[in-house]
C-alpha positions in Angstrom: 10.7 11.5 25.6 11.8 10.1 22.5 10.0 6.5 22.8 6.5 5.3 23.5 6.7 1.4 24.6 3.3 0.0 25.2 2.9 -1.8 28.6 0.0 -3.7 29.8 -1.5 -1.9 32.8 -2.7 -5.5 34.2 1.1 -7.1 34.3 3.4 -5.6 32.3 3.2 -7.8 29.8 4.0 -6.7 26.1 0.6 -5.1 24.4 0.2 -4.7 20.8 -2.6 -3.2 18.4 -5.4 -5.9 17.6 -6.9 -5.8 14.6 -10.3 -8.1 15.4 -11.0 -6.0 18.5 -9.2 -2.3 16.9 -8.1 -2.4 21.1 -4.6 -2.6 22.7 -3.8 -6.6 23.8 -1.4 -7.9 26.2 0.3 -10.8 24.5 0.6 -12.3 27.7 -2.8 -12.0 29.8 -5.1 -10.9 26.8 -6.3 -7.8 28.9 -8.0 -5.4 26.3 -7.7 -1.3 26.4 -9.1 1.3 24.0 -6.2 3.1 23.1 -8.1 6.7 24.6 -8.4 4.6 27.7 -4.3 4.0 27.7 -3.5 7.4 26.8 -6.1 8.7 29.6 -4.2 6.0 31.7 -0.6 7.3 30.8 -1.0 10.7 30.7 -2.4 10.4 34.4 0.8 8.4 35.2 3.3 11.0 34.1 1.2 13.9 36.1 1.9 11.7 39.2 5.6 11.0 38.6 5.7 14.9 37.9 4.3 16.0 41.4 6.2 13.2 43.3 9.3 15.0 41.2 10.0 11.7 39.3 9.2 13.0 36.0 11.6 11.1 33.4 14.3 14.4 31.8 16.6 12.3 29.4 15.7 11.4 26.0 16.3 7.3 25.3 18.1 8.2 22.2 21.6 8.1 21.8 23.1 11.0 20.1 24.6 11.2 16.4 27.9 11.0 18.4 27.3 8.4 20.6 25.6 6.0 17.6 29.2 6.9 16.0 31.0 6.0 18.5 29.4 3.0 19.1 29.9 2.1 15.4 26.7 2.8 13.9 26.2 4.6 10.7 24.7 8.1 10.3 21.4 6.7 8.8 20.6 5.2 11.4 18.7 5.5 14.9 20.0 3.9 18.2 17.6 3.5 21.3 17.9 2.3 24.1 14.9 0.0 25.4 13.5 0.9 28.6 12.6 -2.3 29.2 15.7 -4.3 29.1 18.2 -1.7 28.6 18.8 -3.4 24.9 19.6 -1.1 22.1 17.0 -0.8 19.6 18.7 0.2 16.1 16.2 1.7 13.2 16.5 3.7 10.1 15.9 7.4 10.6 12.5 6.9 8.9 11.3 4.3 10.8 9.0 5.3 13.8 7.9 1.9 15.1 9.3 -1.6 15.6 10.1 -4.1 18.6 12.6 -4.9 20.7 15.0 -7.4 19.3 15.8 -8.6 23.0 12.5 -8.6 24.8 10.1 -8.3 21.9 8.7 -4.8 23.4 6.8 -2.5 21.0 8.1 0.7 20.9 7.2 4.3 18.9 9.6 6.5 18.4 7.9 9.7 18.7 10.2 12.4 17.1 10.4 10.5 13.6 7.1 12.0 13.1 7.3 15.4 14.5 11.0 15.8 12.5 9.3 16.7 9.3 5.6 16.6 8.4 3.1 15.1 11.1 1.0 12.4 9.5 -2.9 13.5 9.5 -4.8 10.1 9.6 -3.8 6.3 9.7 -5.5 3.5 8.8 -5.6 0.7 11.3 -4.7 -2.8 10.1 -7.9 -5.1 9.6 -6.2 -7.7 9.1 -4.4 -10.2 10.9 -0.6 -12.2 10.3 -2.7 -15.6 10.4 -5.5 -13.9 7.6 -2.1 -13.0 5.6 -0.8 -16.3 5.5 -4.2 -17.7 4.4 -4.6 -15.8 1.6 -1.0 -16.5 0.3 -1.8 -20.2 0.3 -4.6 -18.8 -1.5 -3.2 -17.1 -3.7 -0.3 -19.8 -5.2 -3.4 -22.8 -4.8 -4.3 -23.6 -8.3 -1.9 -22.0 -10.5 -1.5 -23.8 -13.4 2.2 -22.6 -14.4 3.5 -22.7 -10.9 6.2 -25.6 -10.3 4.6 -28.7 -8.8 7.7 -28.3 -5.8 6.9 -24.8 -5.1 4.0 -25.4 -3.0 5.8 -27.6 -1.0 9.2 -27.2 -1.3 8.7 -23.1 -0.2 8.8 -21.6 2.7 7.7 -18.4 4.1 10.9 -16.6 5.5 8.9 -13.5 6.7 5.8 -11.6 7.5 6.0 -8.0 8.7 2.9 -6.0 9.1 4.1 -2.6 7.9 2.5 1.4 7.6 3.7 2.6 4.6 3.7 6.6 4.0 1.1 7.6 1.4 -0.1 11.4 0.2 -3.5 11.9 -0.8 -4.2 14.5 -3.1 -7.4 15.8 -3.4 -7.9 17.7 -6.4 -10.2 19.5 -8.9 -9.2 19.2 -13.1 -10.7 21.2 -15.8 -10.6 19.3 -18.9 -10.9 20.4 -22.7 -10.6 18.0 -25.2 -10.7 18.5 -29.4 -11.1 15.1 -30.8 -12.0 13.2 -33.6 -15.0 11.0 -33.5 -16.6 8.3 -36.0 -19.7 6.8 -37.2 -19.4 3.4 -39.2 -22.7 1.9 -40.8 -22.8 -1.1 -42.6 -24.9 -2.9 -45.0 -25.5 -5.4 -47.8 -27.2 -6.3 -51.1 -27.3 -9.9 -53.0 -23.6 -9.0 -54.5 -21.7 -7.3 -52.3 -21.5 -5.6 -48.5 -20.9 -1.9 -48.0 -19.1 0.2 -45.2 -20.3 4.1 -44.4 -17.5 5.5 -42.0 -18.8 9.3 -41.4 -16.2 11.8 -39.6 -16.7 14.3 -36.5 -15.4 16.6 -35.0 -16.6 16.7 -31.5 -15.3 19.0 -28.3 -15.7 18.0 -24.9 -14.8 19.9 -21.6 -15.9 19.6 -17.9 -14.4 19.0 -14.1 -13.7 16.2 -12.9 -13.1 16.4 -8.8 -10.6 13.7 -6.9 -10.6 12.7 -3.4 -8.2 11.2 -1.6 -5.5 10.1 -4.8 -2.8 8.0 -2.7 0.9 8.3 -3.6 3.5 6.1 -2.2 5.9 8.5 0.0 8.9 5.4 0.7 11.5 4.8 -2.4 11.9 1.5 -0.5 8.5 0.3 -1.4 7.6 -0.6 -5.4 5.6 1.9 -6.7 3.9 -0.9 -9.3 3.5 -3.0 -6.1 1.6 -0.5 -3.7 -0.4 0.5 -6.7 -1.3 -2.8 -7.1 -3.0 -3.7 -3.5 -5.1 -0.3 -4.0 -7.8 0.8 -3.7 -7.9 1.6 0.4 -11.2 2.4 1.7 -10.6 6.1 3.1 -13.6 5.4 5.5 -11.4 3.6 7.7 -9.2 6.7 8.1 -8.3 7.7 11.5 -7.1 10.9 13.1 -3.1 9.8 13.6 -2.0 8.4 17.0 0.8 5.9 17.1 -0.6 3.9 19.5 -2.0 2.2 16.2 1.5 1.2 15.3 2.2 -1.1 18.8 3.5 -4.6 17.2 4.1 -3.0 13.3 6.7 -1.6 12.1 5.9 2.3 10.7 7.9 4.2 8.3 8.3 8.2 8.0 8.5 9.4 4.3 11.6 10.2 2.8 9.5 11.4 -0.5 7.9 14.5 0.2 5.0 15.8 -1.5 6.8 18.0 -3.6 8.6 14.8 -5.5 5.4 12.7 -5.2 3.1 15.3 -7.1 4.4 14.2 -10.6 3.3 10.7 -10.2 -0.4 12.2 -8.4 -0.7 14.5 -11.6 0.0 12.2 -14.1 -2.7 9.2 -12.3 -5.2 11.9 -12.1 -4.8 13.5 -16.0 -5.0 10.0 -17.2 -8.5 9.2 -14.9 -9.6 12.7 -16.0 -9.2 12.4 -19.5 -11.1 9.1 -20.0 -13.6 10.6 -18.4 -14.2 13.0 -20.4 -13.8 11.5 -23.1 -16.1 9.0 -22.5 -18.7 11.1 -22.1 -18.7 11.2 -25.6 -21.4 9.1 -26.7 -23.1 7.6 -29.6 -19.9 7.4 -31.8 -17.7 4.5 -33.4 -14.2 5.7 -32.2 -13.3 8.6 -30.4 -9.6 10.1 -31.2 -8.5 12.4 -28.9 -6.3 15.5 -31.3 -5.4 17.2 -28.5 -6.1 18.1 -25.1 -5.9 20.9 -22.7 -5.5 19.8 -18.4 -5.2 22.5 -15.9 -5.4 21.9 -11.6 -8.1 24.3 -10.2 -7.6 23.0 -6.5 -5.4 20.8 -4.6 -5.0 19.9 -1.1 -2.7 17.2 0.4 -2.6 15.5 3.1 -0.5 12.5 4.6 -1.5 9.2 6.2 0.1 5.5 6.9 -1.7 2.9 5.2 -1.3 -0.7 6.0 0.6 -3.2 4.6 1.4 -7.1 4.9 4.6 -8.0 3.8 5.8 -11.5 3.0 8.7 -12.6 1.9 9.0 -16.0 0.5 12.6 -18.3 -0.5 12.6 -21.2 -3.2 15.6 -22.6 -5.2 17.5 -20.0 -4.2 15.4 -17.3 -5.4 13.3 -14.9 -3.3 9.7 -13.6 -3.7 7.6 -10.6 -2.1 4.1 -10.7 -1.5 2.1 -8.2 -0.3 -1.3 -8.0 1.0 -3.2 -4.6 1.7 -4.3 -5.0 5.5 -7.7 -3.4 5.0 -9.2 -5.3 2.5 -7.0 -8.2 2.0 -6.3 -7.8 -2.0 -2.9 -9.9 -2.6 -0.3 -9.9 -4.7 2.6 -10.9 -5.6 5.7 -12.5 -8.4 5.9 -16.1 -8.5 8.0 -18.2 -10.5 6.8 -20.1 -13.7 7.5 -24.1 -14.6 9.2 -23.3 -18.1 8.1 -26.8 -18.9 4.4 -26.4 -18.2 4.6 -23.1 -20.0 5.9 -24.1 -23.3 3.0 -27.4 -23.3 0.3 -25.1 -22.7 1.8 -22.5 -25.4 1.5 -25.8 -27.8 -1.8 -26.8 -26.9 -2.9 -23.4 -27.3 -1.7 -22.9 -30.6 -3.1 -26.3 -32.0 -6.8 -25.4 -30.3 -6.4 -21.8 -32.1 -5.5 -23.6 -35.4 -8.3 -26.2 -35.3 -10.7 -23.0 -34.4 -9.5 -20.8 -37.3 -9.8 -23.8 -39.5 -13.2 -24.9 -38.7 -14.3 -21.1 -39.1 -12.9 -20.6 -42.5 -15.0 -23.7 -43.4 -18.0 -22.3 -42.3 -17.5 -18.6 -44.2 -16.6 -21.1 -47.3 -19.8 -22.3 -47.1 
């Protein structure tokens, strides 16, 4: 079978993943399931359609040819929905989303068995409501923001998406020559005196990571899922897509071959500082040069997830996102050019009366 859709057992209704109870929900009747309950449940159903020789043989999806055919490019995924016999069209990477007729949630299974199976998922926390909370939040009481924005825009979208990440756990060994200083300073009646005293100093030790997430979508900013890090890897779950009922999930189409470079790079960089600050008891410390090497690395994949919103105002558009563990937001918003320039001015004049009053004082 190509597609899972999510049924409630009570009435059929539509059921999605709740975040506040971590359970399946009906939309509908509000009955509540663990999701080993519905998987106990439909695994029990499909043994009895098997003996009564009713078991389902033909895949939902439509063939390369047919999706041709039927006009649809090669990028894309047609399905048809079991529920209303709608056709469900998706990207190749993307393995969950609704029902654009009847609003079922549906998995599609094989986007996540063509290529690497994900190892964990973290479930969304967070709900659509909390997201739209903290973006009124987040644009309350910004001082450059246009007065009209707040009221003026309006929130075109809110998608809770699972983006691909890999996590890299890995060990570096670290050598570092550098040069270090020692500045001591004094003074007499007549004059003051500066001592700067030069080191060399070596430093070299491991430093172990766990867990380092890398994007694995070129459709999502790397600056922007950088920026709604860091995830709590507690909250990781061994992967089932029943998490994904009412999201919309996305395969990677950056394996962990491309995604290394970026992995190394954030790691050599967290490395380094830390051995270098283990240097202690000096001025400055100037690293000459430095030797990196990777002693270990395993990688493994999850889905993280992700609030998307995406907001329109004078004809521009904005994206917001919100990590749905934790709730850390962010996001571009446009700045009143006016406002900007008048606090630029006062600025400089409260700079300039400070520098002046200061050069009175050492005059004295």
């Amino acid at each position: 079978m190509a597609s899972q859709e999510y049924e409630c057992p009570a009435c059929g209704g539509v059921m999605e993943f709740d975040a506040p109870s971590q359970k399946l929900k009906c939309l509908y009747c509000d009955t509540t399931i663990s999701i080993e309950e519905y998987k106990k449940m439909v695994s029990k159903g499909k043994a009895e359609k098997a003996n009564e020789g009713d078991a389902e043989t033909q895949s939902d999806k439509l063939s390369d040819e047919e999706a041709e055919n039927y006009g649809f490019g090669k990028d894309k995924n047609v399905y048809i929905c079991k529920s209303c016999g709608g056709e469900i069209i998706a990207d190749k990477t993307q393995g969950a989303t609704q029902c654009p007729f009847c609003g079922n949630n549906v998995t599609f299974k094989e986007v996540f068995t063509n290529g690497r199976r994900p190892d964990y998922v973290i479930p969304f926390q967070l709900t659509k409501e909390q997201a739209k909370q903290k973006y009124k939040e987040y644009i309350k009481g910004k001082r450059l923001l246009p007065k009209t924005f707040s009221a003026e825009n309006h929130i075109d979208e809110i998608k809770g998406v699972y983006i691909p990440y890999w996590l890299f756990d890995s060990k570096m060994h670290v050598a570092l020559n550098c040069e270090g200083t020692k500045v001591r300073t004094w003074r007499d009646r007549d004059y003051s005196y500066t001592e700067t005293s030069f080191y060399d100093v070596y430093r070299e030790g491991d430093v172990p990571f766990d867990k380092v997430p890398v994007d694995g979508s070129s459709k999502m900013p790397d600056d922007l899922t950088e920026s709604i890090e860091p995830y709590d890897a507690r909250g990781l779950k061994v992967y089932d897509d029943a998490y994904f009922a009412g999201y919309i999930a996305n395969q990677y189409d950056v394996d962990e071959e491309k995604s290394r470079p970026r992995a190394r790079q954030r790691m050599t960089n967290s490395a380094v500082n830390e051995i270098r600050n283990s240097a202690q008891g000096y001025s400055t410390i100037n690293i000459r040069n430095q030797n990196v090497q990777v002693t270990s690395e395993k990688i493994k994949y999850a889905l993280y997830p992700v609030w998307l919103l995406s907001t329109t105002w004078n004809g521009q558009n904005f994206l917001f996102a919100m990590n749905g563990q934790t709730g850390k937001f962010v996001g571009d918003l446009p700045v009143d050019k006016g406002a900007a320039a008048k606090y630029f001015a006062l600025s400089s004049v409260l700079f300039a009366a400070l520098f002046a009053i200061l050069e009175i004082i050492f005059r004295i």
